[in-house]
DRENGUZA-489215 format. One line per 10 residues: their letters; for each residue x negated, y negated, z negated of C-alpha. Coordinates in pm, 1 decimal. Example, Ala and Ser with C-alpha at 12.3 -4.5 7.8 and 13.67 -1.06 7.14 Angstrom:
<nodes>
AS = -1230.0:450.0:-780.0  -1367.0:106.0:-714.0
</nodes>
This chain:
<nodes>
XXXXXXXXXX = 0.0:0.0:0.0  -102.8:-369.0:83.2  -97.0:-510.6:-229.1  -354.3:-218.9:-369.4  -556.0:-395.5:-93.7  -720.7:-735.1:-172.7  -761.9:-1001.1:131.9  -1108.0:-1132.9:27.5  -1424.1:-1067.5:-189.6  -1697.7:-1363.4:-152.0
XXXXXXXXXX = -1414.3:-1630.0:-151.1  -1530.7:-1725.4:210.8  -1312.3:-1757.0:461.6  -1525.4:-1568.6:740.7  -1546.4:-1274.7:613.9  -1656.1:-971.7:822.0  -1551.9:-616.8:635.8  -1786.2:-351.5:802.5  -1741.6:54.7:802.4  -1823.9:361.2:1018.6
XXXXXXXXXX = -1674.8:675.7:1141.8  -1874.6:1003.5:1192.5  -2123.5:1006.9:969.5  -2088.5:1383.1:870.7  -2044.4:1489.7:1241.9  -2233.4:1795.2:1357.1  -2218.4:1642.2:1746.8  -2141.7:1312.9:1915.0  -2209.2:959.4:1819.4  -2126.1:737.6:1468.1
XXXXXXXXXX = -1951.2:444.7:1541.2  -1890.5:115.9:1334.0  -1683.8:-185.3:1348.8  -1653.8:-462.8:1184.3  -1347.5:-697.2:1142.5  -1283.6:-1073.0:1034.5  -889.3:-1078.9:936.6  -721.9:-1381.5:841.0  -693.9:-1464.5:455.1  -280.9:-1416.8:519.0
XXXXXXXXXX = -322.8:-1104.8:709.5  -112.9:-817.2:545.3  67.3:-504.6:691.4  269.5:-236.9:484.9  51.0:79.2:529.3  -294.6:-16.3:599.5  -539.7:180.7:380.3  -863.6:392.6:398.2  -826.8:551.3:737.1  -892.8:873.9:552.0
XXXXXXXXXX = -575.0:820.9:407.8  -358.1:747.5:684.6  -186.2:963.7:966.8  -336.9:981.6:1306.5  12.2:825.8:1412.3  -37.5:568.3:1140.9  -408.0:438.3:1274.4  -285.3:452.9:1607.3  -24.3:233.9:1555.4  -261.1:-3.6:1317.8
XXXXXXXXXX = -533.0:-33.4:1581.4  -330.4:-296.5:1821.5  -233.9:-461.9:1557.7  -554.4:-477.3:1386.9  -683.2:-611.4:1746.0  -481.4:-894.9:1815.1  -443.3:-1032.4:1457.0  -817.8:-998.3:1385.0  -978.5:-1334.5:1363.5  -1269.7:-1172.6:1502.8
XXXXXXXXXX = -1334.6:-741.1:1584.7  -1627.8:-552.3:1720.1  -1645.0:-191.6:1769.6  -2029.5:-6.7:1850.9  -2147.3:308.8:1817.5  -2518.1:470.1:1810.6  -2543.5:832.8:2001.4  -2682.0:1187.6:1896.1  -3006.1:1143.9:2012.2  -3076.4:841.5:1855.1
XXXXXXXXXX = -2884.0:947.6:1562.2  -3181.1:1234.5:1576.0  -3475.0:1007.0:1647.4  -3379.6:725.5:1308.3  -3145.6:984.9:1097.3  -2776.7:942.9:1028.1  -2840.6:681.4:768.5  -3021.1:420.6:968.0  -2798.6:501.6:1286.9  -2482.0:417.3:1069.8
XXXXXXXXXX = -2631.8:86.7:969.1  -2744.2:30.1:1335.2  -2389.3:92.6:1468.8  -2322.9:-174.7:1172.3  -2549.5:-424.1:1323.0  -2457.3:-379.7:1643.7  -2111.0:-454.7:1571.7  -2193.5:-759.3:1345.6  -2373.6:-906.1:1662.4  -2060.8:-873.6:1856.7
XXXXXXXXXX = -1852.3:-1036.6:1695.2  -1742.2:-1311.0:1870.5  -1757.7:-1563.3:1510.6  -2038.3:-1494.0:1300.6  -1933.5:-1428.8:966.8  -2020.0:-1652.7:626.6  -2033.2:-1272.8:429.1  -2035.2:-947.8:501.8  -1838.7:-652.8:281.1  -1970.0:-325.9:394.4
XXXXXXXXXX = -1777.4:52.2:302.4  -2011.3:220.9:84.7  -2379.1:165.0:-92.7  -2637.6:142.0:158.1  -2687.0:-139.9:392.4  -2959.8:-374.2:540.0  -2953.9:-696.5:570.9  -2838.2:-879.8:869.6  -2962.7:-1182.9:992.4  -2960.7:-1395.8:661.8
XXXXXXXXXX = -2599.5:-1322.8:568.8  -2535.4:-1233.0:261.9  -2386.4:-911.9:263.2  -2226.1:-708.3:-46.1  -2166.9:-301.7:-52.4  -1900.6:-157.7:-223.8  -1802.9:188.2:-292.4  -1491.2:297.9:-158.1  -1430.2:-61.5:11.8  -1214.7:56.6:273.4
XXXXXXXXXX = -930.4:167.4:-49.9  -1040.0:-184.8:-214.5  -1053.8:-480.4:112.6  -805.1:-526.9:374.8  -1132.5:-612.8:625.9  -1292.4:-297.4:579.0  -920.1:-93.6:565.7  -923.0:-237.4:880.0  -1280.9:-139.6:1006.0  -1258.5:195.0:920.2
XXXXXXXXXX = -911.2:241.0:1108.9  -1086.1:90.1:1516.5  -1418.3:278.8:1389.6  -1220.6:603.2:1319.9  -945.4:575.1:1606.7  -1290.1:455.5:1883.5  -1445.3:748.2:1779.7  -1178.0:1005.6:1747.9  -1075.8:899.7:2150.0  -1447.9:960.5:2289.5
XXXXXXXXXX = -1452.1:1289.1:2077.7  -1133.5:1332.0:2268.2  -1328.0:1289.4:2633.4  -1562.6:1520.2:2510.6  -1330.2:1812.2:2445.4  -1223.1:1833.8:2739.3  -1584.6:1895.3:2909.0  -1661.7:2114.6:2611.7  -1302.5:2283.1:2505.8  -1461.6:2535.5:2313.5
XXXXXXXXXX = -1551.1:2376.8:2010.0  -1252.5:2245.7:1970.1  -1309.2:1886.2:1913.4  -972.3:1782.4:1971.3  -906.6:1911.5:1626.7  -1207.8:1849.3:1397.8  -1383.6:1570.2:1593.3  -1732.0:1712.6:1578.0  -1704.8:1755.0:1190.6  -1851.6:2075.3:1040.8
XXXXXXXXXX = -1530.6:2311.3:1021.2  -1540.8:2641.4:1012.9  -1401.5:2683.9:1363.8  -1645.2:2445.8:1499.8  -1944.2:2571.4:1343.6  -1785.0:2967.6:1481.1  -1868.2:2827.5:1856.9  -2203.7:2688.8:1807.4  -2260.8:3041.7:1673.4  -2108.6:3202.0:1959.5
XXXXXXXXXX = -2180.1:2897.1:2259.0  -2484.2:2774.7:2083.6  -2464.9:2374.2:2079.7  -2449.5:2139.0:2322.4  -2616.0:1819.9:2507.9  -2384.7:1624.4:2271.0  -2515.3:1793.0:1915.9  -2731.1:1669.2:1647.9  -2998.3:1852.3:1669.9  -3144.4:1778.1:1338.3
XXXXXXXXXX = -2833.0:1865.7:1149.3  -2782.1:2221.5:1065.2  -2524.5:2323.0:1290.1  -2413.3:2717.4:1201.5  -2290.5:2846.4:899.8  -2558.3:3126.6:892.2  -2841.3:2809.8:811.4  -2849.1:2650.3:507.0  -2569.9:2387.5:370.2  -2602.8:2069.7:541.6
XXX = -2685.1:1789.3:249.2  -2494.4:1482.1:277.2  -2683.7:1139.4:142.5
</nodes>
C-alpha cells in the first residue's frame, strides 16, 4: 500500500531512487533503473516488485513512465557481468542509468547496501528501499518488467531452459537443462550453474 511507501528521503526535490533486477540470475544480463517521481506522485498498489503480480508491474510500468519526472532503464550483459562480478555489474547498470537520466538528480536513494559513488551526488543506501521509497518501488518495477521482456526474447531462441518461467534464476528446472543442454552463449559462466556443483553464495 502507498501510504507504507514514503515520497522522499533527503528532503530534495530531485530525487533519483535507483534498483536492479537479476542479480541472482544464472544467465542473461542485470539491469537497473533509476526513477525521479514527483513529490505528489502516489498510486494504490505500488510496492517492492517482488511483491507485486506480473499483471500488477505490467500495468505500473506505463504509468511509472509517463508520470516519472525523469526514468532511465540500462542493463550490463553476462560477459561483462563475468569479467567485473555481479556486484560491480549491478552498480554499473546503476550508473549507467543515473547518466541517462534526462535531469540529473540533487540525491540518489539506492535498493540495498552497496553502492559507489556517482559523480559527486550524494547518494544514500538503504536496505529494503524498494518496500520503504516510492522512487525505488518504482525502479525496481521498469528494472524487473525490462528485464523479465528480454529474458522473454531469449526463451524463445533457447526454449529449453525455460526462461519464460524463472527468468534465468537458479530453479530447479532451470538448473535440470544446463545439466542435460549444458549452458548457453547467454550464461554466467562464473556462477555455478548445475545443482551437482556446489551452492552458489549470494553477497
Amino acid at each position: 500500500m502507498t501510504h507504507l511507501l514514503q515520497s522522499n528521503y533527503s528532503g530534495k526535490t530531485l530525487e533519483a531512487g535507483v534498483d536492479e533486477a537479476g542479480r541472482g540470475c544464472l544467465a542473461g544480463p542485470v539491469f537497473a533503473a533509476a526513477v525521479i517521481l514527483p513529490l505528489d506522485f502516489s498510486h494504490p498498489f505500488l510496492n517492492d516488485s517482488k511483491q507485486l503480480t506480473e499483471k500488477q508491474r505490467e500495468e505500473l510500468r506505463p504509468i511509472i513512465e509517463k508520470e516519472a519526472v525523469a526514468f532511465a532503464v540500462r542493463s550490463v550483459d553476462h560477459k561483462e557481468i563475468d569479467k567485473i562480478n555481479i556486484l560491480n555489474a549491478a552498480i554499473k547498470a546503476m550508473h549507467l542509468s543515473l547518466k541517462d537520466l534526462a535531469i540529473q538528480p540533487e540525491h540518489i536513494i539506492v535498493d540495498g547496501n552497496r553502492f559507489k559513488p556517482y559523480q559527486k551526488i550524494p547518494a544514500t543506501t538503504i536496505v529494503e528501499g524498494d518496500a520503504k521509497y516510492l522512487s525505488i518501488a518504482a525502479a525496481s518495477v521498469l528494472a524487473k518488467t525490462y528485464r523479465d521482456e528480454f529474458m522473454l526474447k531469449l526463451h524463445a531462441k533457447f526454449p529449453h531452459y525455460k526462461w519464460d518461467s524463472n527468468k534465468g534464476y537458479a530453479t530447479l528446472k532451470h538448473r535440470q537443462a544446463i545439466e542435460e543442454f549444458g549452458p548457453c552463449d547467454y550464461h554466467r559462466m562464473s556462477f555455478t550453474l548445475t545443482k551437482s556443483q556446489m551452492s552458489f553464495e549470494f553477497d
